[in-house]
C-alpha positions in Angstrom: 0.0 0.0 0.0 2.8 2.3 0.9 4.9 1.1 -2.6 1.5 2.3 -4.0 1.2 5.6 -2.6 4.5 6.6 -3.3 4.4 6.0 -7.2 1.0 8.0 -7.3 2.5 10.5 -5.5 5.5 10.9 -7.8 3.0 10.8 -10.6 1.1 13.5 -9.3 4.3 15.8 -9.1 5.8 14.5 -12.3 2.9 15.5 -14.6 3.1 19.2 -13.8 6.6 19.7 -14.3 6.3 17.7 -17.4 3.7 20.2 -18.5 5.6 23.4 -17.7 8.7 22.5 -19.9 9.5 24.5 -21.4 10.9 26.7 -18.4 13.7 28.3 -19.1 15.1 29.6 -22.8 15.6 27.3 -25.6 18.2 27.0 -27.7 18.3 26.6 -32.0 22.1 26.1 -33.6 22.1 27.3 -36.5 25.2 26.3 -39.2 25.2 29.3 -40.6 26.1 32.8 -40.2 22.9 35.1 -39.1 21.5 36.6 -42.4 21.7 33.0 -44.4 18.5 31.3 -45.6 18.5 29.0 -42.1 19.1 31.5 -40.1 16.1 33.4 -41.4 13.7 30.5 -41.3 14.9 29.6 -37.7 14.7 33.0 -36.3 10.8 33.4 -38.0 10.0 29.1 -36.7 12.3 30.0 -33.3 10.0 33.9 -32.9 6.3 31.8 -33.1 7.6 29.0 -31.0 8.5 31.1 -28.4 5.4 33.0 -28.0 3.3 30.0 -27.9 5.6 28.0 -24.8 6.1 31.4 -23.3 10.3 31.2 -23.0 12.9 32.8 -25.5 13.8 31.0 -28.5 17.7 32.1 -29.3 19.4 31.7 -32.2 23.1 30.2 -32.2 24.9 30.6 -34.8 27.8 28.2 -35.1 29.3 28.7 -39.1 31.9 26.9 -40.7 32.9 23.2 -42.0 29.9 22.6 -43.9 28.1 22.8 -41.0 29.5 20.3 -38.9 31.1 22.5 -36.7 27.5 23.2 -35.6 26.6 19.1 -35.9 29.4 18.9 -33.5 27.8 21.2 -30.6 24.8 19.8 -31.1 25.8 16.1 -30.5 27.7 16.8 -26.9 24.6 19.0 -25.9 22.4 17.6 -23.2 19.1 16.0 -24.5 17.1 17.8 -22.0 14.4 19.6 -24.9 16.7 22.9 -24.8 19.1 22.2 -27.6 17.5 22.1 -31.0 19.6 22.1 -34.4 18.0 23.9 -37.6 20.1 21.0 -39.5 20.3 21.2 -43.6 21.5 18.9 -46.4 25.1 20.2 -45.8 25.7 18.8 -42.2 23.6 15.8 -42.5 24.4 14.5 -45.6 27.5 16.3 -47.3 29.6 16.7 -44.5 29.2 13.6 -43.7 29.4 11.8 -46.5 32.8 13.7 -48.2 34.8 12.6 -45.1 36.4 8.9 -44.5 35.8 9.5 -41.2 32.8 11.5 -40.3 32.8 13.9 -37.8 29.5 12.0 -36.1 26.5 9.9 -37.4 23.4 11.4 -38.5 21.1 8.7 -38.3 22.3 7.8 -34.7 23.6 10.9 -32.9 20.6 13.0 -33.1 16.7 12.7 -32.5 14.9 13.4 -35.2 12.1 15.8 -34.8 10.3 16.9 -37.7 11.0 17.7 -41.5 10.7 21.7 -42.0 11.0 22.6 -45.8 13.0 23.1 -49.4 15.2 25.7 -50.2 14.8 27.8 -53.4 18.3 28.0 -55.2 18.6 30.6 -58.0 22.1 30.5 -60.0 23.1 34.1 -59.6 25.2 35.8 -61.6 26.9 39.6 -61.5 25.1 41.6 -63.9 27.6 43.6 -65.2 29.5 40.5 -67.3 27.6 40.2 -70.7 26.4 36.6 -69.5 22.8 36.9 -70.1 21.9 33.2 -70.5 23.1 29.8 -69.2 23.9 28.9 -72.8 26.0 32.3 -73.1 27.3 31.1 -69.3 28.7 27.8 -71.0 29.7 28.7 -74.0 32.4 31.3 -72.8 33.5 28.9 -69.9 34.1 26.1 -72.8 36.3 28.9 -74.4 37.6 30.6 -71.5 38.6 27.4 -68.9 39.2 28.5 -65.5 38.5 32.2 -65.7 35.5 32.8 -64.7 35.1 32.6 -60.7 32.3 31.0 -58.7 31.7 31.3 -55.0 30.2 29.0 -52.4 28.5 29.7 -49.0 27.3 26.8 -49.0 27.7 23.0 -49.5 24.8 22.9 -51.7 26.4 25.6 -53.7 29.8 23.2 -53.5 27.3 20.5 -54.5 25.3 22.0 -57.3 28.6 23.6 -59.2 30.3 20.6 -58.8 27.2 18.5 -60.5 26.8 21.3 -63.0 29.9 22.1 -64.4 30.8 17.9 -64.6 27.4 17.8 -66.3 28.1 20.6 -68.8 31.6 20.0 -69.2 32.8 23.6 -68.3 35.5 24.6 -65.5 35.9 27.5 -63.3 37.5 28.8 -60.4 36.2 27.7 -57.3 36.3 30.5 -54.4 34.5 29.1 -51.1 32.7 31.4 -48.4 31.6 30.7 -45.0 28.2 31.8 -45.9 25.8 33.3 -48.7 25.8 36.6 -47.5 29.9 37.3 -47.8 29.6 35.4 -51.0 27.3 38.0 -52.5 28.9 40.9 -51.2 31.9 39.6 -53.4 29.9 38.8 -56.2 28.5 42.5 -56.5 32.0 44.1 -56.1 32.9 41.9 -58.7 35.6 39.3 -57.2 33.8 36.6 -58.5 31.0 36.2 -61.2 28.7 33.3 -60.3 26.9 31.8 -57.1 24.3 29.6 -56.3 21.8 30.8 -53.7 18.6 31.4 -51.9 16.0 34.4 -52.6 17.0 35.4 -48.9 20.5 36.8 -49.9 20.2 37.6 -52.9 16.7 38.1 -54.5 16.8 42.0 -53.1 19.8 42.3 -55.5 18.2 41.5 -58.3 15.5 43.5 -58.5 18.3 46.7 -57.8 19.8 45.4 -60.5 22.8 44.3 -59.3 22.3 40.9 -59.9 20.8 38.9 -62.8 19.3 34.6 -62.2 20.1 32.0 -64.4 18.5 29.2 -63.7 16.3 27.3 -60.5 17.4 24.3 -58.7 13.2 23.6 -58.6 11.9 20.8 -60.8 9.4 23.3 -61.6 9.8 27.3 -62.3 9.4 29.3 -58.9 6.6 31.2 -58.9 9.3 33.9 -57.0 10.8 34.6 -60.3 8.4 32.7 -63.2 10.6 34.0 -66.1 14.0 32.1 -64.5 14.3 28.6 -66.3 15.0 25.4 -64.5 18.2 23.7 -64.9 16.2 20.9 -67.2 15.0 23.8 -69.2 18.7 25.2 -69.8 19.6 21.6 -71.2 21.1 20.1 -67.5 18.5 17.4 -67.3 20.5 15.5 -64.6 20.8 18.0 -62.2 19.5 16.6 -58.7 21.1 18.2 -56.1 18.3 18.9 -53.1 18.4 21.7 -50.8 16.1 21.4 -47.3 16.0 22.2 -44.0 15.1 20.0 -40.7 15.0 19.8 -37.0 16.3 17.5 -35.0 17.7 17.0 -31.0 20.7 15.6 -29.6 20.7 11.8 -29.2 18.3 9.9 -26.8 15.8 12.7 -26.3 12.9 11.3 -24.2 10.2 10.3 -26.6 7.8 12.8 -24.5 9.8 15.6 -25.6 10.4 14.4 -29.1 6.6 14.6 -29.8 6.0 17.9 -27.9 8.6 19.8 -30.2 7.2 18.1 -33.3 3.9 19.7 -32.4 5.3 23.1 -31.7 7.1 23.7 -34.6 4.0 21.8 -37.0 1.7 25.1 -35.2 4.2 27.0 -36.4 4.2 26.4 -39.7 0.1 26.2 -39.9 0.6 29.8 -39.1 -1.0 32.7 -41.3 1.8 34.9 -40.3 4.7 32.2 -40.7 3.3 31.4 -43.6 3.7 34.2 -45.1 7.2 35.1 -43.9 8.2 31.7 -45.4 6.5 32.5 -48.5 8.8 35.8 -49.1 11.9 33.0 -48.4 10.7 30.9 -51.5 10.3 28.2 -48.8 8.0 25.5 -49.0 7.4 23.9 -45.9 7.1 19.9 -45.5 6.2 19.1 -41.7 6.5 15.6 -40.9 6.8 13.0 -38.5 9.7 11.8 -36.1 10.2 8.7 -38.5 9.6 10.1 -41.6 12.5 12.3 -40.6 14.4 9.6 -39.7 13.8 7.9 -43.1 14.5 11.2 -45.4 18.0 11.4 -43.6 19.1 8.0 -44.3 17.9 8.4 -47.8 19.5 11.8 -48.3 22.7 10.7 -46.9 22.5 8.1 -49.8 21.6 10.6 -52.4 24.1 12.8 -51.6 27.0 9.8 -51.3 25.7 9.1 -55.3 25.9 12.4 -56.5 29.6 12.7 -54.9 30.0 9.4 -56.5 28.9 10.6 -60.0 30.8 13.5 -60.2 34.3 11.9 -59.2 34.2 13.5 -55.4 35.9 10.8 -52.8 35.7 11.1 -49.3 38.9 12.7 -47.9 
């Protein structure tokens, strides 16, 4: 009788604690630098979140390695509910899958919470070079080898010049960034020429001017900039690099937790105002379940290990 009282008692003072969590700020890593697509669509996710658990949300931006440096912090973080990681393709697939000895595993060091979106990629280009088409793009890197520049901020950038130019047999200079937003300054002064990106760093460019798009990484023209071509459209039918974003936990979050953040952030995104802020990001959202999650990794880490693969990349 006493065991029994006990074990109700503990009950009775577990389930409010349970129901107050959060209770003290909560924390979203972030792999790249604030201004970059991901931190955008975490800080509008991480703003709505907040307001409806009642605690701050803060953005922690931890740049550099392709994200892993960011994977890293992630996987030694307690799995307590306050550590959440706005992961993309880059960390959890690319990062992973170009090294012989990856820096952790993505499939078993982190709790999968929910799928969040796509990313839009438009092939940028500085409008002041006389490239006004991707045909006019290939033809004078086919006669010119190695002197036009393109940057990277990104490894889906790394990724989708890498498929490109192996897929229209052109070759330029590679000059990486630790984000989008550097890589665009550089690419308006003029230090490089070419860059594949998201609407969030560079579509304000384009309409001043500044900036001119090429082509879409969408299977479909985005309805951001109807008149930019796909890369099937430009004659680069194999092009299959995916960009997306997710969210997942450190390893061995309790499953309680798990589901409650899933919830949270599938409000979010039902949201008329998030909504909309994601709209302007050209980012579709794609809120799943824990194990769908789970599945999309493992496949994506495969995808990505392919493409690599394909385009002669080994793991170093």
């Amino acid at each position: 009788m006493k065991r029994w009282l006990v074990l109700a008692a503990a009950c009775l003072f577990a389930a409010p604690a349970q129901a107050q969590f959060p209770v003290k700020p909560v924390r979203i890593v972030v792999p790249f630098p604030a201004g970059s697509a991901t931190d955008t669509i975490a800080r509008i996710l991480g703003q709505s979140v907040s307001a409806a658990v009642g605690q701050p949300v803060i953005i922690d931006n931890k740049a550099g390695a392709d994200g892993a440096i960011a994977g890293a912090e992630v996987v030694k973080s307690a799995p307590d509910g306050y550590t959440l990681f706005m992961a993309t393709n880059s960390p959890m697939a690319v990062a992973v899958a170009m090294k012989k000895v990856p820096p952790y595993d993505p499939l078993a060091d982190f709790t999968p919470i929910t799928d969040v979106g796509r990313y839009t990629f438009f092939l940028y280009i500085n409008a002041d070079t006389p490239l006004r088409t991707f045909k006019e793009l290939v033809d004078y890197a086919k006669a010119n080898p190695g002197k036009l520049n393109y940057a990277t901020g990104n490894t889906t950038g790394i990724m989708s010049f890498a498929q490109m130019n192996a897929l229209a047999g052109i070759d330029m200079t590679h000059v990486p960034y630790k984000g989008e937003p550097q890589a665009v300054t550089d690419i308006i002064a003029g230090r490089v020429q070419l860059l594949w990106a998201t609407p969030t760093t560079g579509l304000s460019h384009l309409k001043d001017g500044k900036l001119r798009a090429l082509a879409t990484n969408l299977k479909t023209r985005s309805s951001l900039l109807p008149d930019v071509p796909t890369m099937a459209e430009v004659g680069v039918p194999g092009y299959s690099v995916v960009s997306w974003a997710a969210l997942y936990a450190p390893a061995r979050l309790p499953r309680d937790l798990q589901l409650r953040w899933n919830k949270e952030f599938h409000d979010a995104m039902k949201r008329p105002d998030v909504i909309a802020a994601l709209e302007k990001q050209a980012f579709p959202t794609n809120p799943s379940t824990p194990e769908e999650l789970a599945a999309f990794t493992k496949a994506q880490l495969e995808a990505y290990r392919a493409i690599l693969k394909s385009i002669g990349i080994q793991p170093e």
